[in-house]
Biotite code that builds the C-alpha atoms (Angstrom):
import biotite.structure as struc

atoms = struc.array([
    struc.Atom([97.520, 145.437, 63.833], chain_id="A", res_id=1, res_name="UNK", atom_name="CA", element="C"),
    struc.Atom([97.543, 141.730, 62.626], chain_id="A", res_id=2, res_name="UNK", atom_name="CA", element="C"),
    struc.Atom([96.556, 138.685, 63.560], chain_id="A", res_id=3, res_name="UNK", atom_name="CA", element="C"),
    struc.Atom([97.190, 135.020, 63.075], chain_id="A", res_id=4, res_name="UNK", atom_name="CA", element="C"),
    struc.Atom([95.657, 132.232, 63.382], chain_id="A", res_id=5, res_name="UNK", atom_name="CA", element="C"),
    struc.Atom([98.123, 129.873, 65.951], chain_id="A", res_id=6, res_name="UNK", atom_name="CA", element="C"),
    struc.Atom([97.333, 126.471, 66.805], chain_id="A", res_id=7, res_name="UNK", atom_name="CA", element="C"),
    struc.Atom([98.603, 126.559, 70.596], chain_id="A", res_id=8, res_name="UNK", atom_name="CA", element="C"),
    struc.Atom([99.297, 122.850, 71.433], chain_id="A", res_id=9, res_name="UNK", atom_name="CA", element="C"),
    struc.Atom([101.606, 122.189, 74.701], chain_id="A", res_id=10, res_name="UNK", atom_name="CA", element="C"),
    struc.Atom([103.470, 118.584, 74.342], chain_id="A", res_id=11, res_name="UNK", atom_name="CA", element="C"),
    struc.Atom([105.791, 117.032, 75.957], chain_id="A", res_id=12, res_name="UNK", atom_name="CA", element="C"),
    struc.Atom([109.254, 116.867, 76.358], chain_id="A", res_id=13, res_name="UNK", atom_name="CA", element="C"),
    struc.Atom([110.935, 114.972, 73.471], chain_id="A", res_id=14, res_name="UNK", atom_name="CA", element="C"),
    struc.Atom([108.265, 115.965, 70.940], chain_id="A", res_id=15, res_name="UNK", atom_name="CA", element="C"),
    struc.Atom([109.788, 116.699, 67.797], chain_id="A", res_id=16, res_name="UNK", atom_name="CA", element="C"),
    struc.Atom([108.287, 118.441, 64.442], chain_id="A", res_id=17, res_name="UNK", atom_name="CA", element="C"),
    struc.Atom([106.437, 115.705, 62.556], chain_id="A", res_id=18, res_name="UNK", atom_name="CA", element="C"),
    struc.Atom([107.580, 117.129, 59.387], chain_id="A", res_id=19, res_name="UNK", atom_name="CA", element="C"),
    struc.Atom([111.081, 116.895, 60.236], chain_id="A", res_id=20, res_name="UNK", atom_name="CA", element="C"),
    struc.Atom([110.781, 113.430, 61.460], chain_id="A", res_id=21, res_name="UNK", atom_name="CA", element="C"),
    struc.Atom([108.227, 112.612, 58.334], chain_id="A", res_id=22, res_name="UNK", atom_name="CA", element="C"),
    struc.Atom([111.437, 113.662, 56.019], chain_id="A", res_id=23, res_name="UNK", atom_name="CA", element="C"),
    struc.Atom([113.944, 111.533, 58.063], chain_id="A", res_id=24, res_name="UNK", atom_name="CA", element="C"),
    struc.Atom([112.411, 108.318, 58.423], chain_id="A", res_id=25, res_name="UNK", atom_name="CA", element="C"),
    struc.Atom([109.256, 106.302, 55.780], chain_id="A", res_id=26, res_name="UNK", atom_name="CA", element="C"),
    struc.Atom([106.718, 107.468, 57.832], chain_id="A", res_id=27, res_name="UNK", atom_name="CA", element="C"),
    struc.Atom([104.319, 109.835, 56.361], chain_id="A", res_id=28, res_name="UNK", atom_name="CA", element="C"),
    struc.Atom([103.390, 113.893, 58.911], chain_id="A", res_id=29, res_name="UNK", atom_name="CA", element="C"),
    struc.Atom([99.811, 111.897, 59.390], chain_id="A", res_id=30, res_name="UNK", atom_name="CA", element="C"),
    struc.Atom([101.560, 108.254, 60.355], chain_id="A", res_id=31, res_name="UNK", atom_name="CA", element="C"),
    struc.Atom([103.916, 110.476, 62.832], chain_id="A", res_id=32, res_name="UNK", atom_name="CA", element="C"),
    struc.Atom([101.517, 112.618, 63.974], chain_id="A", res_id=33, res_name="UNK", atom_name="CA", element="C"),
    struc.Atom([99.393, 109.137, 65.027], chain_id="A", res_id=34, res_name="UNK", atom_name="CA", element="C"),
    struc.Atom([102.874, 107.491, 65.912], chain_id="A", res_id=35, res_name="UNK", atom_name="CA", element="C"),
    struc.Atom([102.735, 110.679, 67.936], chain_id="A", res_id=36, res_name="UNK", atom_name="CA", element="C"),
    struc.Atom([99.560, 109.604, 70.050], chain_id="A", res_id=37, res_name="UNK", atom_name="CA", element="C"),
    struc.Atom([100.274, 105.718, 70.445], chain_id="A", res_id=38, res_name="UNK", atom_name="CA", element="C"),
    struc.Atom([103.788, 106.708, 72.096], chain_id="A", res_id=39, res_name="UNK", atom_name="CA", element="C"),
    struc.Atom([101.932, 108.704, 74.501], chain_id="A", res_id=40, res_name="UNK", atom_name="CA", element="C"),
    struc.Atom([99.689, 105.807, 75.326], chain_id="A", res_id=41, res_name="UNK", atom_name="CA", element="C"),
    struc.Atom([102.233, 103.490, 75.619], chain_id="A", res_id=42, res_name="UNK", atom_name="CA", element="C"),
    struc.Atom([105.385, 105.096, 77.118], chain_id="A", res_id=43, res_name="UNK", atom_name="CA", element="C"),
    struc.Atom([104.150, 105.318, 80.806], chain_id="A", res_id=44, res_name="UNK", atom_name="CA", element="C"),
    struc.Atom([102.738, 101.331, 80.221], chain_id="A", res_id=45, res_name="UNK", atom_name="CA", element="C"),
    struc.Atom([106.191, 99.662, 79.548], chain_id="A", res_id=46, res_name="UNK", atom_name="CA", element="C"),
    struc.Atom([106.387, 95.930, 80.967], chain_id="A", res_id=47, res_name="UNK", atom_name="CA", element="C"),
    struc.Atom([109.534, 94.035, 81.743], chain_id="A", res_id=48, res_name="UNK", atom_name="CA", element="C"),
    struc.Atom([109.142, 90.769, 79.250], chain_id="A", res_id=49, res_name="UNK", atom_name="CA", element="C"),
    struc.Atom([113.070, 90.100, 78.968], chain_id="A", res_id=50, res_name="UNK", atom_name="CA", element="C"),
    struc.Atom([113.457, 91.974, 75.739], chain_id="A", res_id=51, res_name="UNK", atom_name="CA", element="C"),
    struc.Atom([112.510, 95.327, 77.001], chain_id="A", res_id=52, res_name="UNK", atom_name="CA", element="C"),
    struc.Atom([115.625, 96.505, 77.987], chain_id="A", res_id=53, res_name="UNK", atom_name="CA", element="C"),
    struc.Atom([117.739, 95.802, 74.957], chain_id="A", res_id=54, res_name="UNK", atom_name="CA", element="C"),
    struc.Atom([114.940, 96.964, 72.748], chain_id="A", res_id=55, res_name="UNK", atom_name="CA", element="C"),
    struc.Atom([114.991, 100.344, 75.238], chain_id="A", res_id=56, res_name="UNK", atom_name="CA", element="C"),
    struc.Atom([118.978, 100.184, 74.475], chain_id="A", res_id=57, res_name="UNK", atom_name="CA", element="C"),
    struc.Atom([118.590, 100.336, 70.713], chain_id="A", res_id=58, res_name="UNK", atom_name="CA", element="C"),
    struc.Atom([115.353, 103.066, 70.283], chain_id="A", res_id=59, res_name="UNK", atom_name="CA", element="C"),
    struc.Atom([117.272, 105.400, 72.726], chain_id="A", res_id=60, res_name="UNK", atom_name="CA", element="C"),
    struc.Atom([119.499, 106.665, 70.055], chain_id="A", res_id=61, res_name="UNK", atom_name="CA", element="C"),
    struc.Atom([120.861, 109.644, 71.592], chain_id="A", res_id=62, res_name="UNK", atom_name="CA", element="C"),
    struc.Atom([122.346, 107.668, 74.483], chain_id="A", res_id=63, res_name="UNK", atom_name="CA", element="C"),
    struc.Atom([120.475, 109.999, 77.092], chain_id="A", res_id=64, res_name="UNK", atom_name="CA", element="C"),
    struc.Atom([118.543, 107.152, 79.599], chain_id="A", res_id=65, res_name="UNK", atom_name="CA", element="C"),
    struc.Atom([115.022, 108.313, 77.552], chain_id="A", res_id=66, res_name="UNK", atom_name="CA", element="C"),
    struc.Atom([113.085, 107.109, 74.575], chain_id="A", res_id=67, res_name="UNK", atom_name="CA", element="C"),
    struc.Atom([111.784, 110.870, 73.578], chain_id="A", res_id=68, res_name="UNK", atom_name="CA", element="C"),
    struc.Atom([109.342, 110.558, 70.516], chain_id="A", res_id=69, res_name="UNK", atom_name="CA", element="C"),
    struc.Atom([112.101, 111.212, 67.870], chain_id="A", res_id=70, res_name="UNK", atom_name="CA", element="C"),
    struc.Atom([113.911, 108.460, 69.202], chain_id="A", res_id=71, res_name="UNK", atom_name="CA", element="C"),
    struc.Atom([110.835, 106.597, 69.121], chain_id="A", res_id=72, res_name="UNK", atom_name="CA", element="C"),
    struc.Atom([109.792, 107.382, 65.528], chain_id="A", res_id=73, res_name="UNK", atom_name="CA", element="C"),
    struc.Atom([113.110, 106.874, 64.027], chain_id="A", res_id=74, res_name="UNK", atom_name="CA", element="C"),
    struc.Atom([113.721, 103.368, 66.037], chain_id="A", res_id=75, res_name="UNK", atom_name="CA", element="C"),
    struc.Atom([109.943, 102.367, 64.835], chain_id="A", res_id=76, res_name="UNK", atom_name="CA", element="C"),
    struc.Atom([110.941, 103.171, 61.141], chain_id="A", res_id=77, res_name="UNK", atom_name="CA", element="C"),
    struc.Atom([113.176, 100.247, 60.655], chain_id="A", res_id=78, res_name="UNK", atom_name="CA", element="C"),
    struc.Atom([109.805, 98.122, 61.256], chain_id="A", res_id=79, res_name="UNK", atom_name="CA", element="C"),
    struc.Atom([107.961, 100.057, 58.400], chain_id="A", res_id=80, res_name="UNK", atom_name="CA", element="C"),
    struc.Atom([107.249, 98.358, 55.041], chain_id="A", res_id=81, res_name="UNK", atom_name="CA", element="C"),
    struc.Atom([109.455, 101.118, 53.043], chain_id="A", res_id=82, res_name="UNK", atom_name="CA", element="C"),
    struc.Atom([111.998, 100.891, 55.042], chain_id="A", res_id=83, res_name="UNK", atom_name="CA", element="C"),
    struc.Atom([115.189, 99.422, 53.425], chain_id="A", res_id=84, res_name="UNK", atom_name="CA", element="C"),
    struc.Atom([115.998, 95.707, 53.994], chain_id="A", res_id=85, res_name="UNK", atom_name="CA", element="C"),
    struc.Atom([119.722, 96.607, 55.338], chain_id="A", res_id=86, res_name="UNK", atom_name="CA", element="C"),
    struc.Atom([118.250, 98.642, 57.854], chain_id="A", res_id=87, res_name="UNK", atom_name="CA", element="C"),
    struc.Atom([116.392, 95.804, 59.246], chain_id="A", res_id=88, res_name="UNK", atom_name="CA", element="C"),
    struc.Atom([118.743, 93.324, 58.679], chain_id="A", res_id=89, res_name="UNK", atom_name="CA", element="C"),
    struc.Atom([121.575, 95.625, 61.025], chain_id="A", res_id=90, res_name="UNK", atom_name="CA", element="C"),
    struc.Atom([118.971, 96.705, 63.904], chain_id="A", res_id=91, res_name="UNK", atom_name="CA", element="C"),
    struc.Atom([117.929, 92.675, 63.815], chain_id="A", res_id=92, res_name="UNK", atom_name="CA", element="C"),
    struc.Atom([121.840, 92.274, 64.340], chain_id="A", res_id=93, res_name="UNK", atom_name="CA", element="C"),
    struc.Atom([122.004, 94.648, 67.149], chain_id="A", res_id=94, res_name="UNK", atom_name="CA", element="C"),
    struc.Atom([118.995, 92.785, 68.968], chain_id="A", res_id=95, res_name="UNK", atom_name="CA", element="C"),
    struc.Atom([120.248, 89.699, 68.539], chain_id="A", res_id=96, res_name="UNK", atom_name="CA", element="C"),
    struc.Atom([123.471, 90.828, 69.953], chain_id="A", res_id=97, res_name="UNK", atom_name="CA", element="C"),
    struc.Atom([123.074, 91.657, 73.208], chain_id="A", res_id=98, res_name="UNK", atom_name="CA", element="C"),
    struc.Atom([126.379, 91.647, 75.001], chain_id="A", res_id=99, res_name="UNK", atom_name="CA", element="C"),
    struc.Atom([127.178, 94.450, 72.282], chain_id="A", res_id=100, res_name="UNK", atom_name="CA", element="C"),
    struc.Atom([130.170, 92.828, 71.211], chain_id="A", res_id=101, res_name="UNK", atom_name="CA", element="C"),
    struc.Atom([129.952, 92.757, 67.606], chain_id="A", res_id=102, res_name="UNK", atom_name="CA", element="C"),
    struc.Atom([128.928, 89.255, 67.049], chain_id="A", res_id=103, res_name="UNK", atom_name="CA", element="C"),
    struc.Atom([125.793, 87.141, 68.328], chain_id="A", res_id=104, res_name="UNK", atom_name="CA", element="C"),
    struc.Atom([126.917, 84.875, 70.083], chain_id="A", res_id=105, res_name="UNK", atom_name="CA", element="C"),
    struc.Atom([125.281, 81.040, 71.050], chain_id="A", res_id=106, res_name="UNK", atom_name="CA", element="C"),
    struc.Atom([123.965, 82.185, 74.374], chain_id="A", res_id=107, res_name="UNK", atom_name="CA", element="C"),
    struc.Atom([122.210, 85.195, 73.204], chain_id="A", res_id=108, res_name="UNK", atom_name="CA", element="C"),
    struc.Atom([120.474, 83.300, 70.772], chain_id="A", res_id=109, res_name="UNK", atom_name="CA", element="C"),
    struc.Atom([119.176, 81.445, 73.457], chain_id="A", res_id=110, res_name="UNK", atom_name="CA", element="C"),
    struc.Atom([118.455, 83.953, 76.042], chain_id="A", res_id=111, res_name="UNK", atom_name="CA", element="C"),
    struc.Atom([116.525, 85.563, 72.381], chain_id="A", res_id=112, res_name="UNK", atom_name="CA", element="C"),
    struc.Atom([114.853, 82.420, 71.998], chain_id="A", res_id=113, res_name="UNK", atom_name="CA", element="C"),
    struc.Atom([113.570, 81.682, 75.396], chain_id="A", res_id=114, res_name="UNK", atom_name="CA", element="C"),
    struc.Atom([112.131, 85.294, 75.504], chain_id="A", res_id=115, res_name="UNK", atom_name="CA", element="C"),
    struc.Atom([110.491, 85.240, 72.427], chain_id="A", res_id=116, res_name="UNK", atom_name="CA", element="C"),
    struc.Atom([108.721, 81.782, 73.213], chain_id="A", res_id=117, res_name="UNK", atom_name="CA", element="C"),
    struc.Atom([107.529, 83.193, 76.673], chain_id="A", res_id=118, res_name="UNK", atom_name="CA", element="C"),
    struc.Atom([106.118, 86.052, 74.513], chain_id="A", res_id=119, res_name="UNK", atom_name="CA", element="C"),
    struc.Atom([104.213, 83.863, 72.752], chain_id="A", res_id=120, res_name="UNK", atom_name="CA", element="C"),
    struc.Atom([103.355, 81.225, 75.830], chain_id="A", res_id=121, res_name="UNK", atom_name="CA", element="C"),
    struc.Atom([104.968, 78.906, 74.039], chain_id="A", res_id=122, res_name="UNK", atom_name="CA", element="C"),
    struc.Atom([106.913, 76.019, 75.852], chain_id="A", res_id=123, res_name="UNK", atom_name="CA", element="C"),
    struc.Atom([109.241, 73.689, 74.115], chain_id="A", res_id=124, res_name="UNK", atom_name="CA", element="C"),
    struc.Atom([111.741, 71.168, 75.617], chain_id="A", res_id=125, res_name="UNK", atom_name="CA", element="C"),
    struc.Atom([115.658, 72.012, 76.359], chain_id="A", res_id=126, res_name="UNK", atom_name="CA", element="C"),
    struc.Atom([116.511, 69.633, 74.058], chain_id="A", res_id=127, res_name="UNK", atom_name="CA", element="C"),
    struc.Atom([114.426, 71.246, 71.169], chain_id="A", res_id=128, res_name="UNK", atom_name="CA", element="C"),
    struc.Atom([116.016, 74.580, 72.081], chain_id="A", res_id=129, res_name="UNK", atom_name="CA", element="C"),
    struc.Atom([119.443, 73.081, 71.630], chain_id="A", res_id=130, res_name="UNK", atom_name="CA", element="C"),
    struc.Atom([118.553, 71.335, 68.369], chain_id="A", res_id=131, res_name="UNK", atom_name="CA", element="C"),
    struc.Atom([117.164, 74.649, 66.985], chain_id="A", res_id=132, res_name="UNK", atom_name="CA", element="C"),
    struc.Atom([120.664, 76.599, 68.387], chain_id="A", res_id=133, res_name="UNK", atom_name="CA", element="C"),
    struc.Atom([123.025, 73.421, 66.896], chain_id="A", res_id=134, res_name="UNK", atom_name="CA", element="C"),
    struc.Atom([120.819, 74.189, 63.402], chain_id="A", res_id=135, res_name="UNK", atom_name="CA", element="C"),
    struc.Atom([121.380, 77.998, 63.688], chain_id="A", res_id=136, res_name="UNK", atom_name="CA", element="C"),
    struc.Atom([124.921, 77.871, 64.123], chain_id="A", res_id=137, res_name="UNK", atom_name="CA", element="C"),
    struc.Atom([125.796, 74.569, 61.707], chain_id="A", res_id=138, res_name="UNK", atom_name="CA", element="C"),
    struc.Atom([123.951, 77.412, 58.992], chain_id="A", res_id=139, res_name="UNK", atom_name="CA", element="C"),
    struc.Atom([125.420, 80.533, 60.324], chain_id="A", res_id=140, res_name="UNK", atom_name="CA", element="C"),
    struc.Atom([128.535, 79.890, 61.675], chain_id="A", res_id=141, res_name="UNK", atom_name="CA", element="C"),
    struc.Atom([130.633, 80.186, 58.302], chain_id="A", res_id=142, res_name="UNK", atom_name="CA", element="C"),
    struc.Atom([133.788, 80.059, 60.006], chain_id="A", res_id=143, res_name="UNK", atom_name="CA", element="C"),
    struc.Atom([133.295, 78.120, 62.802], chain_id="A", res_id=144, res_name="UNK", atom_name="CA", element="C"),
    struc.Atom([134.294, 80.571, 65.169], chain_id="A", res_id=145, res_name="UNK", atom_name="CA", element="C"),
    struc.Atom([131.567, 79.768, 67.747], chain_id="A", res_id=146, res_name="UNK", atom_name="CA", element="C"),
    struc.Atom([129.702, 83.174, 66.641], chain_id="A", res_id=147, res_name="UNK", atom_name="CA", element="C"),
    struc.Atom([128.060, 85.149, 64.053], chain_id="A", res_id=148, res_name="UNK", atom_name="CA", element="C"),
    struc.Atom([129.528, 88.091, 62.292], chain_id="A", res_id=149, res_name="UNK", atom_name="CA", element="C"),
    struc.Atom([127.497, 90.858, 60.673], chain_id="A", res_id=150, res_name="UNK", atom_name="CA", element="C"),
    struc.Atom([128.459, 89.227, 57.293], chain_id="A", res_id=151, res_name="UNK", atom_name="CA", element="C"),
    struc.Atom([127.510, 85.702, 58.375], chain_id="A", res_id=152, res_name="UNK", atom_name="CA", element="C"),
    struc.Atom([124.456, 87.087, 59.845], chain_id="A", res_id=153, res_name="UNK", atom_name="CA", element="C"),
    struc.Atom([123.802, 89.271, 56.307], chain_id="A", res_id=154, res_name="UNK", atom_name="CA", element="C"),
    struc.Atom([124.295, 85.652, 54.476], chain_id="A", res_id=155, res_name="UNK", atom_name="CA", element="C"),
    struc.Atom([122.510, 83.880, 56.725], chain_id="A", res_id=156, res_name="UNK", atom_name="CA", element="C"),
    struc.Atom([119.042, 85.813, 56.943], chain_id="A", res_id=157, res_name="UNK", atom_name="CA", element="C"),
    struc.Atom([119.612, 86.190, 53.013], chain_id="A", res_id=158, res_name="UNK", atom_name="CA", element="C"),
    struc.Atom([119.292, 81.967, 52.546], chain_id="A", res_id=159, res_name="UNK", atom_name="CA", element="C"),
    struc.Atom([116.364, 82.258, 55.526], chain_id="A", res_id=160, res_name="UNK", atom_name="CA", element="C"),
    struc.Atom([114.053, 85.571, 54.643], chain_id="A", res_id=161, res_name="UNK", atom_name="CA", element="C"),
    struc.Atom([111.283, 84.453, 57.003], chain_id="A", res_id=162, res_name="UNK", atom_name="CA", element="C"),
    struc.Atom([113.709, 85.429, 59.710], chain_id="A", res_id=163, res_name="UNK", atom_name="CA", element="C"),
    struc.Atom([113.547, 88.980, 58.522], chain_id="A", res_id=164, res_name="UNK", atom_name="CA", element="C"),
    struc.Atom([109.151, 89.355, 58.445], chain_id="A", res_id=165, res_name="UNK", atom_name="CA", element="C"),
    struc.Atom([109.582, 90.311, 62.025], chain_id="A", res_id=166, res_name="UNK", atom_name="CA", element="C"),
    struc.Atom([110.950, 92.972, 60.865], chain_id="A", res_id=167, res_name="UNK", atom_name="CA", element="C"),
    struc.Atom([108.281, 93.975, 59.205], chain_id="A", res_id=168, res_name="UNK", atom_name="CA", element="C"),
    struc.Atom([105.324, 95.827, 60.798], chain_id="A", res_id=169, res_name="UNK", atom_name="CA", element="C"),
    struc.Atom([102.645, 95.658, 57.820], chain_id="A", res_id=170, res_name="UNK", atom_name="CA", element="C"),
    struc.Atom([100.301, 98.033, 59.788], chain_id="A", res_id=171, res_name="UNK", atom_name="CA", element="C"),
    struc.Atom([102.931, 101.198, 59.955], chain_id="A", res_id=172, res_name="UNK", atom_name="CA", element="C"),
    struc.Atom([102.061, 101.350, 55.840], chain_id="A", res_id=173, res_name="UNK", atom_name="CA", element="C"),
    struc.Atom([99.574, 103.825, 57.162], chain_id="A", res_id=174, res_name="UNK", atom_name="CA", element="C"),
    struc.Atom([99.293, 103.833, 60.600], chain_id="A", res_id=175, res_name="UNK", atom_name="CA", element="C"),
    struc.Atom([96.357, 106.515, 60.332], chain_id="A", res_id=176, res_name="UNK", atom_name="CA", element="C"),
    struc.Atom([93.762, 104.101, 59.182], chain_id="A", res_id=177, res_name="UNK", atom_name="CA", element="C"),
    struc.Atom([94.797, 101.491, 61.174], chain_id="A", res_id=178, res_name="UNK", atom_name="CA", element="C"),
    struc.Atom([94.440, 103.802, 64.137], chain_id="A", res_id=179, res_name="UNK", atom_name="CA", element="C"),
    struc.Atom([91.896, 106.448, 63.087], chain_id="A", res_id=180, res_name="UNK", atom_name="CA", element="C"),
    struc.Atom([90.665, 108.283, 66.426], chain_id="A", res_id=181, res_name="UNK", atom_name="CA", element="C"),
    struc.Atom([94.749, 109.544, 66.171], chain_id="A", res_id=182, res_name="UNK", atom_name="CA", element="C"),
    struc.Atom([94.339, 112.146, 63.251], chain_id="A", res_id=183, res_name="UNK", atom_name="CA", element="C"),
    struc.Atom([91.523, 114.041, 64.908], chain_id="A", res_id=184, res_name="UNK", atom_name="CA", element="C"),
    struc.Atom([94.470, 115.833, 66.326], chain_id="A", res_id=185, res_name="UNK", atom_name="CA", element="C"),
    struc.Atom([96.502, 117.003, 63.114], chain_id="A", res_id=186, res_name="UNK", atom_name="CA", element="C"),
    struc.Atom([98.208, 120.484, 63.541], chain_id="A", res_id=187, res_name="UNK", atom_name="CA", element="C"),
    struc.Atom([100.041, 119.757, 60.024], chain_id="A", res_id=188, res_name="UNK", atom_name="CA", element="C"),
    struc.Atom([99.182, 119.633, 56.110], chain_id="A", res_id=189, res_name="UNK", atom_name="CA", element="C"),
    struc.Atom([100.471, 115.798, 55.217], chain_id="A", res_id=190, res_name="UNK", atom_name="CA", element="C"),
    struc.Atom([103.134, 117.729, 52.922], chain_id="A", res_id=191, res_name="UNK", atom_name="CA", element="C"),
    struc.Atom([105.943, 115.152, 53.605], chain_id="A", res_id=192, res_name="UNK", atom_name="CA", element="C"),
    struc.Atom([104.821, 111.326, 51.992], chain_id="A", res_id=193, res_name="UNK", atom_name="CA", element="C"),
])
C-alpha cells in the first residue's frame, strides 16, 4: 500500500491551475498564485465609480455574467510590464469604446474623461473638458469622420505614448514581493517564468 503526499486545498469556483494560466498570460505560478489571493480580497469589495461596469464587460471574457479568476488573470495581464504593447493598445481601445461600436466616439471620451477626473477628485471646468475633447479629436480624427478608428487610435497613442503608461501596472513585474504575506500559500514549484 502507498501513499502520497496531497496538498488538499478547497477554492472556489472559477479557480483555475496557476500553471496553466502562468503559461497563457506574463505572469509568473508565484505572481498568479498571489494574483490568486488579491482577487479573493477584492472580488466581494467591487464599488460602482462609473468605469466599473465596462471594465467588468471587458475582464469577463467568457461572456458568462462572472469575473472567475482566469478571467481575472488573463484581463490583468494586459496591465503587466511584459505584456506586448498591441495588447494594451486594443484593450485601451475597447475601454475607450464603450457603446461597443467599433470606434470611440466624442461622447465616450467624455463620459471617460469625467470618470477618470472623479477618480482622481479632480474638478476642471466644462470648457476645459471641451478644449481637451476639440484637441483629442483635431489629433485623432484622421478622417474627420467625427470618430476614432482602431487605426487612428493605433496612430494616435503612437505620436502620444504617455497615453499608453496607464496601461502599465509596474508592480505586476512581480507581484510576490510587492505583496509578500500572498506566497505563504504556494501549492506549486514556480516552474512557469
Amino acid at each position: 500500500m502507498g501513499c502520497f503526499n496531497s496538498k488538499l486545498t478547497k477554492h472556489s469556483p472559477g479557480y483555475e491551475d496557476p500553471v496553466k494560466l502562468a503559461a497563457e498570460t506574463s505572469f509568473s505560478v508565484s505572481e498568479v498564485e498571489a494574483l490568486y489571493e488579491l482577487f479573493k480580497k477584492i472580488s466581494s469589495s467591487v464599488i460602482d465609480d462609473g468605469l466599473i461596469n465596462k471594465v467588468f464587460d471587458l475582464f469577463d471574457v467568457k461572456r458568462k455574467g462572472v469575473i472567475d479568476f482566469g478571467d481575472f488573470v488573463r484581463s490583468l495581464s494586459v496591465f503587466h510590464p511584459n505584456a506586448p504593447q498591441e495588447d494594451k493598445i486594443d484593450f485601451a481601445f475597447k475601454l475607450y469604446d464603450l457603446q461597443c461600436t467599433g470606434y470611440i466616439e466624442r461622447e465616450e471620451v467624455k463620459q471617460m474623461l469625467i470618470a477618470l477626473l472623479c477618480e482622481s477628485e479632480m474638478k476642471l471646468a466644462d470648457e476645459v473638458i471641451e478644449t481637451i475633447l476639440d484637441k483629442t479629436f483635431q489629433e485623432a480624427d484622421g478622417d474627420k469622420d467625427g470618430r476614432i478608428d482602431r487605426d487612428e487610435w493605433q496612430q494616435f497613442v503612437s505620436h502620444n505614448p504617455s497615453l499608453m503608461k496607464i496601461m502599465t501596472l509596474p508592480y505586476l513585474k512581480d507581484i510576490t514581493t510587492t505583496f509578500p504575506s500572498f506566497v505563504f500559500n504556494s501549492e506549486v514549484d514556480d516552474i512557469a517564468t
